[in-house]
C-alpha positions in Angstrom: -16.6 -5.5 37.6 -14.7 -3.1 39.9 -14.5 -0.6 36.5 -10.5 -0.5 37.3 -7.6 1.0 34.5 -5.4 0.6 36.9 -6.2 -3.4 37.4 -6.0 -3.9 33.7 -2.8 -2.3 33.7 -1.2 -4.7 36.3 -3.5 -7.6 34.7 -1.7 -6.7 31.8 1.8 -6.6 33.4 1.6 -10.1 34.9 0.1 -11.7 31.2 3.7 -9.8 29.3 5.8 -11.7 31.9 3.9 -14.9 32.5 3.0 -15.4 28.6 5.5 -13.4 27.0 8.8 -14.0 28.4 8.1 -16.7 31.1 6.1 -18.9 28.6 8.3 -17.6 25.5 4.6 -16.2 23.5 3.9 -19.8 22.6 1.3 -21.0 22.8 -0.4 -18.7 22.5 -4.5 -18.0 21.2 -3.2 -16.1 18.0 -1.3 -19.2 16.8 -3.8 -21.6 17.6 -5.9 -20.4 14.9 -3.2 -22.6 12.4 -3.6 -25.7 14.9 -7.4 -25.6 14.5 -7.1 -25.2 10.9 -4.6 -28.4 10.4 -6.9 -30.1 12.8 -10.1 -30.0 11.1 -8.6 -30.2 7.4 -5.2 -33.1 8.4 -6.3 -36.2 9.2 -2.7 -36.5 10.3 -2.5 -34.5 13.1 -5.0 -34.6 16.5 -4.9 -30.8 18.4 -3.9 -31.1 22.4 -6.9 -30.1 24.7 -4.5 -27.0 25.6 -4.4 -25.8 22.3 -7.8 -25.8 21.8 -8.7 -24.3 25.1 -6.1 -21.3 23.9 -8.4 -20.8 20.8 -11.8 -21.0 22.9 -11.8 -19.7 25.8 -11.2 -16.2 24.7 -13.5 -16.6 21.7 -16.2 -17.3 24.3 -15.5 -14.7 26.3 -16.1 -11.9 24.1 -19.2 -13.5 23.3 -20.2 -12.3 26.3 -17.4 -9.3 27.3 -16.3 -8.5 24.6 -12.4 -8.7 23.8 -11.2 -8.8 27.1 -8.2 -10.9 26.1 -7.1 -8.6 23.8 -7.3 -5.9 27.2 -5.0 -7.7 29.5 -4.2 -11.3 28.5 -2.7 -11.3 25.0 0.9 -10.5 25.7 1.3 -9.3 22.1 -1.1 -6.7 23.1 -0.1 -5.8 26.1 3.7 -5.4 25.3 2.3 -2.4 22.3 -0.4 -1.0 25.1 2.7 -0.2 27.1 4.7 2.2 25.0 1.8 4.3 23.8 3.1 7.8 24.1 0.8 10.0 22.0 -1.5 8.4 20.2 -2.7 10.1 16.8 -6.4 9.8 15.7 -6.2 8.2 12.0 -8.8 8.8 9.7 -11.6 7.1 9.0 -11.0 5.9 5.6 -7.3 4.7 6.8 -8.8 3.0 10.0 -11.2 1.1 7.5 -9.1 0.4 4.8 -6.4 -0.9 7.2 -8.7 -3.0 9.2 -9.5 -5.4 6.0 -6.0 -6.4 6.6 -6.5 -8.9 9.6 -9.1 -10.2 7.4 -7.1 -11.1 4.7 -4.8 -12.2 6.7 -6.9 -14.6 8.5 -7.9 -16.3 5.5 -4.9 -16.8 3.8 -3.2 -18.2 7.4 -6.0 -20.7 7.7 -5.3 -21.9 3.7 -1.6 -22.4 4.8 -2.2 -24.3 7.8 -5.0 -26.2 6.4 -2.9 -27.3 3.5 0.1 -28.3 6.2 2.3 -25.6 4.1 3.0 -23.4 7.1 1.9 -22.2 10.2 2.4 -18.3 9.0 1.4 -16.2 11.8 3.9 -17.8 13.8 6.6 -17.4 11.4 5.5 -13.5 11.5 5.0 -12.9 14.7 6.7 -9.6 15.4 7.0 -10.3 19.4 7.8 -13.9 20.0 11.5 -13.0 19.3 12.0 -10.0 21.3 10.1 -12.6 24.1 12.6 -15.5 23.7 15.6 -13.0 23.6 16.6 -14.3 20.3 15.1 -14.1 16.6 16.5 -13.7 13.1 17.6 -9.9 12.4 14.8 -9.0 10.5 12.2 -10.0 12.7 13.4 -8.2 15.6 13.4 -4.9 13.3 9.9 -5.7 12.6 9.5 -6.6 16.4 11.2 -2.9 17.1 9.5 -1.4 14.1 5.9 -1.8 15.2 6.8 -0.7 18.8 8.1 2.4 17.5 5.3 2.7 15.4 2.9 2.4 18.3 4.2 5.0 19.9 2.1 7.4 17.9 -0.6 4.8 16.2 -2.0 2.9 19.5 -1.8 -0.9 19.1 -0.9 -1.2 15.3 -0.6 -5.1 15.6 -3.8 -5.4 17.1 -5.3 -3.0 14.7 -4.5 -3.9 11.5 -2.4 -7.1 11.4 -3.9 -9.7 14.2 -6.1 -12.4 12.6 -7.1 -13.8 16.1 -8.2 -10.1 17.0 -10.4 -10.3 13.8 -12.3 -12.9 15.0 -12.7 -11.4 18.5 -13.9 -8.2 16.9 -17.0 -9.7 15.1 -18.0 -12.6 18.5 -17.6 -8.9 20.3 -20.0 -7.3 18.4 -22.9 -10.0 19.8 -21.8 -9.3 23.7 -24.7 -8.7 26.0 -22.1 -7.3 29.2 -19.8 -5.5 27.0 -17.5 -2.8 28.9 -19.6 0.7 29.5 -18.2 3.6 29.2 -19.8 4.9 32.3 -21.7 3.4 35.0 -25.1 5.3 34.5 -26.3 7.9 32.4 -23.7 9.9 29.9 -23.6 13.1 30.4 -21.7 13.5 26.7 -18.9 15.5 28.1 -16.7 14.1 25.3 -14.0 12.9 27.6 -13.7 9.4 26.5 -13.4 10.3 22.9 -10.2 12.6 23.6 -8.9 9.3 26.2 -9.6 6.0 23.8 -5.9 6.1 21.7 -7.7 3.3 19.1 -10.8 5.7 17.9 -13.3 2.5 19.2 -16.0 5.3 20.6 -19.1 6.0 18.9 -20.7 9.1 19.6 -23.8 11.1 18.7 -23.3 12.9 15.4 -26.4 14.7 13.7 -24.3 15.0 10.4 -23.9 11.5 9.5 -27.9 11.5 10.2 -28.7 14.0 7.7 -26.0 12.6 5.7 -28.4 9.6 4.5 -30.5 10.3 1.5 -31.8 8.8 -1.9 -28.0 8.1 -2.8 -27.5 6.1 0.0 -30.1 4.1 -0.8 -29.0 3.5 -4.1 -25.6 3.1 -2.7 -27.1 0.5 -0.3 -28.8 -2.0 -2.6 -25.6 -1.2 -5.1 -23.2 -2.7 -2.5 -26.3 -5.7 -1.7 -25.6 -6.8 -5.4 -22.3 -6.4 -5.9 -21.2 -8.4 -2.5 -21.7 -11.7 -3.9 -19.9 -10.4 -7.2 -16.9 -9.8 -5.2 -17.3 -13.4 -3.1 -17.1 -15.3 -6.3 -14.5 -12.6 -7.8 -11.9 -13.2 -5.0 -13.2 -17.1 -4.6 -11.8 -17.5 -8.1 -9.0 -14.8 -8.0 -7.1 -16.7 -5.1 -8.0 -20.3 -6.7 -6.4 -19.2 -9.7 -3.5 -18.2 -7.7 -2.9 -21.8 -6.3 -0.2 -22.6 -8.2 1.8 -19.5 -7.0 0.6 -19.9 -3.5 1.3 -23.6 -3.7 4.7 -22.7 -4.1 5.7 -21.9 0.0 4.6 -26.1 0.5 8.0 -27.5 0.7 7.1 -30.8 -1.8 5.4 -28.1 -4.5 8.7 -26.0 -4.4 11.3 -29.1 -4.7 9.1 -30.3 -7.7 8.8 -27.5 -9.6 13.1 -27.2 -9.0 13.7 -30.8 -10.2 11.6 -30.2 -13.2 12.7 -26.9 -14.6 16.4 -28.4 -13.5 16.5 -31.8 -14.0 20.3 -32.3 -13.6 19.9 -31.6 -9.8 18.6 -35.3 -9.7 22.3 -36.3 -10.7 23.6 -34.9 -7.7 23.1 -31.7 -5.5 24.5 -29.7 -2.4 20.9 -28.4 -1.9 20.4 -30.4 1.5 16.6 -30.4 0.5 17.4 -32.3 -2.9 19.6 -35.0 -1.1 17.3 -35.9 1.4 14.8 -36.6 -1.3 16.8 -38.5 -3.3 18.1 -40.8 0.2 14.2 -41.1 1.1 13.7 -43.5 -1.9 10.7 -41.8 -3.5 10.6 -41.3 -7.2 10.1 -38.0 -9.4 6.9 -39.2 -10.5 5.8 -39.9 -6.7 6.9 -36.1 -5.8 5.3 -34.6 -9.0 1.8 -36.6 -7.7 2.1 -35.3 -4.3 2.6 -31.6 -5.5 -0.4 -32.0 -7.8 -2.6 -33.0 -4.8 -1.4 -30.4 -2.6 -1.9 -27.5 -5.9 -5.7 -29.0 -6.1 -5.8 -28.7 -2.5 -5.1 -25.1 -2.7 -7.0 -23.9 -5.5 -10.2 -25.8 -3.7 -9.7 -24.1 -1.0 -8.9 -20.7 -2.6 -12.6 -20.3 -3.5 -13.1 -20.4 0.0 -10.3 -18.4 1.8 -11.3 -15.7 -1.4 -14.8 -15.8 -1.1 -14.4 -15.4 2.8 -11.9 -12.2 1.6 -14.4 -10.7 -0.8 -17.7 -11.3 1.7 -15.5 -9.0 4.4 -15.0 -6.4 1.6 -18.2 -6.4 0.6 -19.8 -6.0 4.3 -17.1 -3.1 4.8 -18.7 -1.4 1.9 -21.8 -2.3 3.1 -21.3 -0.7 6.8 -20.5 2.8 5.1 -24.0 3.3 4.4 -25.6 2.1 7.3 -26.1 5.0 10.3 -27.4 3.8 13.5 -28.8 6.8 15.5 -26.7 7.2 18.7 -28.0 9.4 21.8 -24.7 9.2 23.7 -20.9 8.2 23.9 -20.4 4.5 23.9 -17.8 1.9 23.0 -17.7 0.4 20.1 -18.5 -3.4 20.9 -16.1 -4.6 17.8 -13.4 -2.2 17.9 -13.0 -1.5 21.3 -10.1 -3.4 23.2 -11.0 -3.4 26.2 -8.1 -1.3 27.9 -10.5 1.0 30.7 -8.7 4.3 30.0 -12.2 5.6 28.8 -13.6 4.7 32.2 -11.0 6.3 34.1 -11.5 9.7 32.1 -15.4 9.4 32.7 -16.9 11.8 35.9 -20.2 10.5 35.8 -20.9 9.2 39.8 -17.0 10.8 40.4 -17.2 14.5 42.2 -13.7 14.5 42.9 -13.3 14.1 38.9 -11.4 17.5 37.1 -14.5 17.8 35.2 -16.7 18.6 37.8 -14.4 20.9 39.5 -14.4 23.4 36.0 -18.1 23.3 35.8 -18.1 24.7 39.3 -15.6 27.2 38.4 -17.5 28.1 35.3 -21.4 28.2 36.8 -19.4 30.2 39.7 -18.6 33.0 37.1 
């Protein structure tokens, strides 16, 4: 409401210590999507109230703001928003082809958790180490890594990895009081283009509208038929992979060991075969519980694929589509939220560089 980069900013300072390093990153709304996930598909475990208000309570916000937790909130986001030096604009084609990513990623988290294999997207989180002061070597170089990287590609994380962000970006894109670029009419000075580091403005350009032709059209009912193609494609691509995928469930893993190497049943050092042989269950018992958990997976494979192959299919889909624009606006999905665009903007600011050049320039 008071159209503030600089209250953001601190916002964003006090979430990175409170969340981050006070609270250790956990939990936090990223990881919830796993509990949610085991919750509705494991009858074994009940989700805490905190938890779930972690998942919802920014998923209802940008229903109506749009992904103002990613702004100022998310410590994961906050920690990259700080060490943005000189942002480079990616192209198009990249920007799309990476953003399927958090996508994919999304769906194959939820499959883990919902199969009580592994909560994934907290065992990659590339910030919860550098938060706690302690993490394996090779997650805090891909802690440092992405840092580095976002330097010179604003937010990468966020981006083009976050599977919680993915499901902010598509609730944003429904947001009735979304953040405006400016606070009444654009002038289209171009400003905000130049000042958003993640390329989330959508301006008006005449070339993409004489762009769309005949082809297109063909293109567009092209890409109608071959969406559900690619939902059943993936659907049965990733079910098919359930045996691989499977393997990451602890039981599914120790099964397939003791079968293709029976003689570890006559005595191991492998702590994972000795405390299956002092549990008391039989080979047969393990081999019945891995095939439950394979079926489980290749069930939900058709799922977590089709979801993958729908997301492809609607990315195809959105290259064809122009919608006519008559001024500089965020985009609702893409745009984080971070206020540097409003900042930049000199509509209803005289003091505003902008305004001081067009003086100087109507003066000579």
């Amino acid at each position: 409401r008071k159209r503030s980069r600089r209250g953001i900013f601190w916002l964003s300072v006090f979430s990175l210590l409170y969340f981050g390093f006070y609270r250790n990153g956990c939990i936090c709304s990223v990881g919830s999507v796993q509990n949610v996930a085991l919750s509705l598909f494991g009858n074994q475990y009940a989700i805490p109230l905190s938890v779930l208000g972690f998942f919802l309570l920014p998923i209802v916000f940008s229903f109506f703001f749009g992904r103002v937790f990613c702004a100022s909130a998310c410590p994961l986001g906050a920690i990259q928003d700080m060490v943005i030096v000189k942002p480079l604009k990616l192209p198009p084609w990249l920007q799309s082809t990476l953003g399927l990513f958090p996508f994919i990623y999304l769906a194959l988290a939820v499959l883990y958790a919902a199969t009580n294999t592994d909560f994934m997207i907290c065992r990659y989180d590339p910030f919860v180490g550098l938060f706690r002061m302690g993490a394996t070597f090779h997650m805090v170089v891909l802690g440092i890594s992405f840092l580095l990287i976002g330097m010179f590609v604003a937010r990468p994380y966020c981006r083009f990895v976050c599977p919680y962000g993915a499901i902010l970006k598509v609730c944003s894109y429904f947001s009735r009081k979304h953040l405006s670029i400016t606070p009444s009419s654009c002038i289209n000075c171009k400003l905000c283009k130049d000042a958003c580091p993640f390329d989330a403005i959508d301006y008006p350009d005449e070339s993409k509208a004489q762009k769309a032709s005949v082809n297109d059209g063909k293109k567009l009912r092209f890409y109608l038929l071959l969406t559900p193609v690619l939902i059943l494609a993936f659907g049965w691509l990733v079910s098919a992979s359930s045996g691989l995928l499977s393997k990451a469930h602890p039981d599914v893993e120790l099964a397939h060991r003791l079968l293709t190497n029976p003689a570890l049943m006559q005595g191991s050092r492998d702590i994972d075969v000795e405390a299956f042989l002092s549990s008391g269950r039989t080979l047969e018992t393990l081999i019945e519980e891995a095939t439950f958990i394979q079926g489980r997976f290749r069930k939900g494979g058709w799922f977590a694929g089709g979801f993958i192959g729908l997301v492809i299919g609607l990315s195809l889909l959105n290259q064809v589509v122009y919608r006519k624009k008559t001024m500089y606006e965020a985009n609702k999905a893409d745009c984080l939220s971070c206020g540097r665009c409003m900042d930049y903007c000199p509509v209803d600011k005289p003091d505003h560089p902008y305004h001081s050049e067009a003086k100087h320039h109507d003066a000579v």
